[in-house]
C-alpha positions as CSV (number, residue, x, y, z in Angstrom):
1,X,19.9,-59.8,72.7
2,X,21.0,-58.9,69.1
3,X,17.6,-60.1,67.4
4,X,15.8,-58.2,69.9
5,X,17.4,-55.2,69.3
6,X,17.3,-55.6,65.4
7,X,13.8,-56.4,65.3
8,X,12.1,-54.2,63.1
9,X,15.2,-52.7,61.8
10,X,15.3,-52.4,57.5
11,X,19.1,-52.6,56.6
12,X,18.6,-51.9,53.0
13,X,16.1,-48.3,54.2
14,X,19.6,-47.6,56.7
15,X,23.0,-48.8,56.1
16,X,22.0,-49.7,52.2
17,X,20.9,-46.7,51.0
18,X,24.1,-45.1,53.0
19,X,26.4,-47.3,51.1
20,X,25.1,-46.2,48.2
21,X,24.7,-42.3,49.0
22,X,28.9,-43.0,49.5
23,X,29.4,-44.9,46.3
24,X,27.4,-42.4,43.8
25,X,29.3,-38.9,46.3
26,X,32.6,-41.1,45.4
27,X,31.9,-40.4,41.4
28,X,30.4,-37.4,41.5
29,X,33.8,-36.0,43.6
30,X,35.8,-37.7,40.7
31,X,33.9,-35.2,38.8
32,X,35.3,-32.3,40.5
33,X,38.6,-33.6,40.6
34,X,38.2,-33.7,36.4
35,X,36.9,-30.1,36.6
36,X,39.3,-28.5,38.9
37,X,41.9,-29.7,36.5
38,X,40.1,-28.6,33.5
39,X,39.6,-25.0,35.2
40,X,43.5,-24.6,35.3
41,X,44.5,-25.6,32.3
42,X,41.6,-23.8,30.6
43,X,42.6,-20.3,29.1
44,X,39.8,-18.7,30.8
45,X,41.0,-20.0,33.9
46,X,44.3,-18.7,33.4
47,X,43.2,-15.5,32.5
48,X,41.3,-15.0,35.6
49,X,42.5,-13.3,38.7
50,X,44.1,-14.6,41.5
51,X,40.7,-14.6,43.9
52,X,38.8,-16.7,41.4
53,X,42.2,-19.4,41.8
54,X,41.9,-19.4,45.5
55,X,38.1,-19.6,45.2
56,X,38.0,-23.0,43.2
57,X,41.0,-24.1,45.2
58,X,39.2,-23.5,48.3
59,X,35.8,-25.6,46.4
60,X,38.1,-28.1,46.0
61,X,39.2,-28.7,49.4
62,X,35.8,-28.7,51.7
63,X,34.6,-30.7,48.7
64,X,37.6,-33.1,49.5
65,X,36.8,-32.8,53.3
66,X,33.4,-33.9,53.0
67,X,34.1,-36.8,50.9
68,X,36.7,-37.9,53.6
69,X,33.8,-37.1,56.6
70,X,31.1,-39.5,54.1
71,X,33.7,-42.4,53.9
72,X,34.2,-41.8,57.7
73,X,30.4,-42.0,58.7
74,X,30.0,-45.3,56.4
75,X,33.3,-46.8,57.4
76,X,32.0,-46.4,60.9
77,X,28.8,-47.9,60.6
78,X,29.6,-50.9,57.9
79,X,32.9,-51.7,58.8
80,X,34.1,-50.8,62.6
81,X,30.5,-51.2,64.6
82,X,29.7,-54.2,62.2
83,X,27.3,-56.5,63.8
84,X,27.5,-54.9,66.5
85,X,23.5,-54.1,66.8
86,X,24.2,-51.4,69.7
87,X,26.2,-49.1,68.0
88,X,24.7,-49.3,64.9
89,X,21.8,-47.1,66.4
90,X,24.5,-44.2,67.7
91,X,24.9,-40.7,65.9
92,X,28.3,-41.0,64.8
93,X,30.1,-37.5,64.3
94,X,30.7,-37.3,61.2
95,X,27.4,-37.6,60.2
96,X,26.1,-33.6,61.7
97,X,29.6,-32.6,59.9
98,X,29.4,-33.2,56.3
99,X,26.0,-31.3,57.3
100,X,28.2,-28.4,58.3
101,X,30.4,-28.7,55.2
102,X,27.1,-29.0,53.0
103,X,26.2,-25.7,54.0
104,X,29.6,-24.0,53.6
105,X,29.3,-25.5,49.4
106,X,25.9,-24.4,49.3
107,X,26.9,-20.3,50.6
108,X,29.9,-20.4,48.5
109,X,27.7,-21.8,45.3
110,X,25.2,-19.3,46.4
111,X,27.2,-16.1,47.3
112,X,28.8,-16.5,43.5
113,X,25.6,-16.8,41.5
114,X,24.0,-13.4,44.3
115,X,27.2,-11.8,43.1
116,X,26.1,-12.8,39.5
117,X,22.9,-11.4,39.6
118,X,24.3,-7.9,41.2
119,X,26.3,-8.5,37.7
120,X,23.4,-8.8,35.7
121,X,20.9,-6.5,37.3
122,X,22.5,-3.7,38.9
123,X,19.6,-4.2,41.7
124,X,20.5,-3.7,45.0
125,X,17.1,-5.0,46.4
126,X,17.5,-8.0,44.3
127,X,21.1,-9.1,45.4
128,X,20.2,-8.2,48.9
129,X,17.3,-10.7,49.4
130,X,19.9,-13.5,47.3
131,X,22.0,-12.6,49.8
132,X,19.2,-13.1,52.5
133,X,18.3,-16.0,51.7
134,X,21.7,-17.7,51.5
135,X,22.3,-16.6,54.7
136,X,19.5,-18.0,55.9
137,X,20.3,-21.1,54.2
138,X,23.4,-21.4,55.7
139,X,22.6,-20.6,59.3
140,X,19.4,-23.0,59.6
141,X,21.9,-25.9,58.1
142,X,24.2,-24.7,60.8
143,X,22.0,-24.9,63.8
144,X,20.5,-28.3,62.5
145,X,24.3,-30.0,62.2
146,X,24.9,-28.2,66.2
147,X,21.9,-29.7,67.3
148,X,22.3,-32.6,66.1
149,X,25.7,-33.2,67.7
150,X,24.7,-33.8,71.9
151,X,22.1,-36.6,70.9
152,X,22.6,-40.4,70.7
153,X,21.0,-41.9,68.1
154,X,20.8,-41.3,64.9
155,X,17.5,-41.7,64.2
156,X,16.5,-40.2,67.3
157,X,18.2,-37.0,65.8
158,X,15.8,-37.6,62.6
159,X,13.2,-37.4,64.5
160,X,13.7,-34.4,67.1
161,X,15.3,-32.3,64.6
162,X,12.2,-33.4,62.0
163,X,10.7,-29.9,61.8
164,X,13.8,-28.0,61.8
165,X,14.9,-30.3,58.6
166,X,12.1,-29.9,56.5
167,X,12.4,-25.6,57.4
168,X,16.1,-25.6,56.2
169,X,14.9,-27.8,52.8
170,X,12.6,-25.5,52.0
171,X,14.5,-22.4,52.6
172,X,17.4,-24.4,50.2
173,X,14.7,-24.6,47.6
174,X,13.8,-21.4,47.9
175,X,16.9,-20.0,47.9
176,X,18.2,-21.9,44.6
177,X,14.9,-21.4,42.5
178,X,14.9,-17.7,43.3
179,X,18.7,-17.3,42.3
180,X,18.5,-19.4,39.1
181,X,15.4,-17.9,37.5
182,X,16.3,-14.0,38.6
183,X,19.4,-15.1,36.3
184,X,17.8,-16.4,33.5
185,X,15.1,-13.2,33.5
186,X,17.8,-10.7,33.6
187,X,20.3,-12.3,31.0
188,X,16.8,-12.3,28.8
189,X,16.1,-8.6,29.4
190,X,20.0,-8.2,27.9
191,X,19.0,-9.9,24.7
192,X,20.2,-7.4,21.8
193,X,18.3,-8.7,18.8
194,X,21.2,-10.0,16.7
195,X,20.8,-13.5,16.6
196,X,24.5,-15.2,17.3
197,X,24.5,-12.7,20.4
198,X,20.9,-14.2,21.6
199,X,22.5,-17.9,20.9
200,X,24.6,-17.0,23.2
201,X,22.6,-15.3,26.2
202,X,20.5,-18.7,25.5
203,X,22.5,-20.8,26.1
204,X,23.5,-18.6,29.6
205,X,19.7,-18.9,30.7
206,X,19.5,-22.9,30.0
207,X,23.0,-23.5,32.2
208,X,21.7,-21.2,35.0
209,X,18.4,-22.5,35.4
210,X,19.4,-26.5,34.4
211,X,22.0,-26.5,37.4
212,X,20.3,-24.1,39.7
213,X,17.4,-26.5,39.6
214,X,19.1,-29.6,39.5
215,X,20.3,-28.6,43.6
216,X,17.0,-27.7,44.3
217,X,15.6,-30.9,42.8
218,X,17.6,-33.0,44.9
219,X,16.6,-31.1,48.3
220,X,13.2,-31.7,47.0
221,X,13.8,-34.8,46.7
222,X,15.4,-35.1,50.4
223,X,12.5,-33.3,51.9
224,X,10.1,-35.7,50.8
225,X,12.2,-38.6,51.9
226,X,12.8,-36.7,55.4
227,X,9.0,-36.6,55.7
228,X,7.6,-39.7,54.1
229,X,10.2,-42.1,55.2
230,X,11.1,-40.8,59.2
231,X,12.4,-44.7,60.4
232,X,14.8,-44.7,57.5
233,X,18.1,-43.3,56.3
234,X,17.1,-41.9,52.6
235,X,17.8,-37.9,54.0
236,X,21.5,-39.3,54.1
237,X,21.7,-40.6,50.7
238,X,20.5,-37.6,49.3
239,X,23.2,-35.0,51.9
240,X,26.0,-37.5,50.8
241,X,25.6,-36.5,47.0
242,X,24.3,-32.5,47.6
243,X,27.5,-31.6,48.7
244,X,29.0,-32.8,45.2
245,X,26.5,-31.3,43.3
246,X,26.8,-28.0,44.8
247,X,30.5,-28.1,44.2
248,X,30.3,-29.1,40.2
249,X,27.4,-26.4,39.5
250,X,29.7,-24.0,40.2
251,X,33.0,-25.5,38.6
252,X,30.5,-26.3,35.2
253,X,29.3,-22.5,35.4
254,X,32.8,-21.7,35.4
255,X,34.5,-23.8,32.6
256,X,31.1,-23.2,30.7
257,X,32.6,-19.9,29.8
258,X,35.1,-21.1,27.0
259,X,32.7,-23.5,25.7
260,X,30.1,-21.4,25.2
261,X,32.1,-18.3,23.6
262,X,34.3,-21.0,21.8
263,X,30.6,-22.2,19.9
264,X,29.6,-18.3,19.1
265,X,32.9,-17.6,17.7
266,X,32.7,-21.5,15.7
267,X,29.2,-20.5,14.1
268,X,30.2,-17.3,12.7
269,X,29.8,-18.1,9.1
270,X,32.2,-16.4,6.5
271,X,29.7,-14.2,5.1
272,X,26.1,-13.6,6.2
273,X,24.1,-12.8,3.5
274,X,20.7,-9.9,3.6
275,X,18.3,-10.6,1.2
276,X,16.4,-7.3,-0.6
277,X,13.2,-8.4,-1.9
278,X,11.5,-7.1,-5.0
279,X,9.8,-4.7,-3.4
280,X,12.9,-3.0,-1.3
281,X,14.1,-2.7,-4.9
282,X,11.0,-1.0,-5.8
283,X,11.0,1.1,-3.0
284,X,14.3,1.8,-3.6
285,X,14.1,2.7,-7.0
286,X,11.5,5.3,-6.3
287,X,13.4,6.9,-3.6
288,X,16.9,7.1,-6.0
289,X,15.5,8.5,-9.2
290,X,17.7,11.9,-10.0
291,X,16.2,12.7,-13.4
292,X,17.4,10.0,-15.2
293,X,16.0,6.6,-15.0
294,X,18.3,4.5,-13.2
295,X,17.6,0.7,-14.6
296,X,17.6,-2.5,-11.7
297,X,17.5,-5.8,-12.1
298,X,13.7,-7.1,-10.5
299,X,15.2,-10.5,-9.5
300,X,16.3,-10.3,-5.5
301,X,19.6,-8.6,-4.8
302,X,21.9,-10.2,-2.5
303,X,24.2,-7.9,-0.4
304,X,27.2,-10.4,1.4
305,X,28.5,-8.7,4.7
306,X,31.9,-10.1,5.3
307,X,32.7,-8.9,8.6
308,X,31.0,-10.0,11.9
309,X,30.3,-6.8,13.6
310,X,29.9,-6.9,17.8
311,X,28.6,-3.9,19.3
312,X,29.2,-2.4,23.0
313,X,26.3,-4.2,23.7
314,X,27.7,-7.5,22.9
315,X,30.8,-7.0,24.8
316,X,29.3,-5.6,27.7
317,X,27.3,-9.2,27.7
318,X,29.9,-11.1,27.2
319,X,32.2,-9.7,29.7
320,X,29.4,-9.9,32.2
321,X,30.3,-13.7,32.4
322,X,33.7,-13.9,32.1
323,X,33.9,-14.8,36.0
């Protein structure tokens, strides 16, 4: 009765690639432990308000939840239903709820980089399809975990809910490439032309679009696995680890701050040093003549500036990001 009902069954495609979707979620939520604690002890952190405290507190806590709902689903199937070749077929519940909790990381990743943008822009049209489209996110991710919870098996649900997976992938790589790259154009547009202030802004655009794309990579990367691989278990390997990665963009966006302020304010040299050429000197010389000849060296002039100067531009930048 057992063979028979294995027959045709990959464990490695199924409970393998689950055991390792836990093991890899398991040390990526380490990583959020390390930088929740990094976060408060940071000065920035402390010098943020009281809503940006409760935010990463709350991060913290559905991130914790759905590492506890993971270990649930593949304590369930490895360790309580092993060998047992019947219920190793069943939906257990915990499986549509780390979907559910998924999608609450993903609006609260989401709502803080729309807010971002409003930040950056000023463009109500723009923030209001961010905001669209996270919604939308979050609802189709909502409806596919509810639907998922009345039927049996677990692959059945793969395959009735096939359609409605691949819709709510797409619309999560949509949403997540359209946030990160309407950051990284708008933080270009507020490029000032003095160089330690475009260092900076750089460095902005590469951290919005590396881990704005790195999410949407990995539901890429699930969608094709949903589609090309429909008898086997590689969507969950890929859902075990988005809820991690959701939870540390925003947590490295935030601790980013004091890193990347801390490097401006490390390369500031002592002096910068202009360079007038021989022929500012020439032209200078032309335009400074008052009857007498006034005598200059040819050989190139070097004027030191010993004072870094920021203008409102800069700090308007600058306090654009501090949370």
């Amino acid at each position: 009765m057992a063979a028979a009902l294995l027959a045709g069954f990959n464990i490695g495609d199924t409970l393998g690639v689950t055991f390792l979707g836990v093991c890899i979620s398991s040390m990526l939520y380490g990583v959020t432990c390390l930088q929740t604690w990094h976060y408060y002890r940071s000065s920035r952190g402390k010098s943020d308000g009281w809503l940006m405290w409760l935010l990463v507190a709350t991060l913290l806590v559905f991130d914790s939840t759905h590492q506890a709902i993971v270990i649930h689903a593949v304590y369930s199937y490895l360790v309580l239903d092993f060998a047992n070749p019947v219920k190793v077929f069943l939906l257990v519940w915990s499986v549509p709820t780390e979907i559910v909790f998924n999608a609450i990381l993903a609006i609260i990743l989401n709502g803080f980089l729309t807010f971002r943008i409003w930040r950056v822009s000023k463009m109500y049209s723009l923030t209001l399809v961010a905001a669209i489209l996270s919604c939308a996110n979050f609802g189709t991710n909502l409806a596919y975990a509810i639907r998922g919870y009345p039927l049996a098996g677990i692959l059945e649900a793969e395959r009735v809910l096939r359609h409605h997976g691949i819709a709510g992938l797409s619309i999560s790589v949509a949403t997540e490439t359209m946030i990160s790259f309407s950051l990284a154009f708008y933080l270009h547009t507020r490029r000032t032309g003095l160089r330690k202030s475009n260092d900076m802004i750089g460095k902005l655009i590469l951290l919005s679009v590396t881990t704005g794309l790195l999410t949407a990579a990995f539901n890429v990367a699930n969608m094709i696995s949903y589609i090309a691989a429909p008898d086997a278990l590689y969507v969950l390997f890929f859902n075990f680890m988005l809820g991690k990665l959701y939870a540390n963009a925003l947590l490295t966006s935030l601790n980013s701050r004091e890193y990347v302020l801390g490097m401006l304010a490390d390369s500031q040299p002592a002096s910068d040093h202009e360079t007038l050429r021989p022929s500012m000197v020439d032209r200078f010389r032309q335009s400074s003549r008052t009857g007498n000849h006034i005598s200059m060296p040819s050989h190139e002039v070097h004027i030191a500036m010993d004072r870094f100067v920021v203008t409102d531009a800069d700090m308007d930048d600058t306090q654009k990001f501090r949370g």
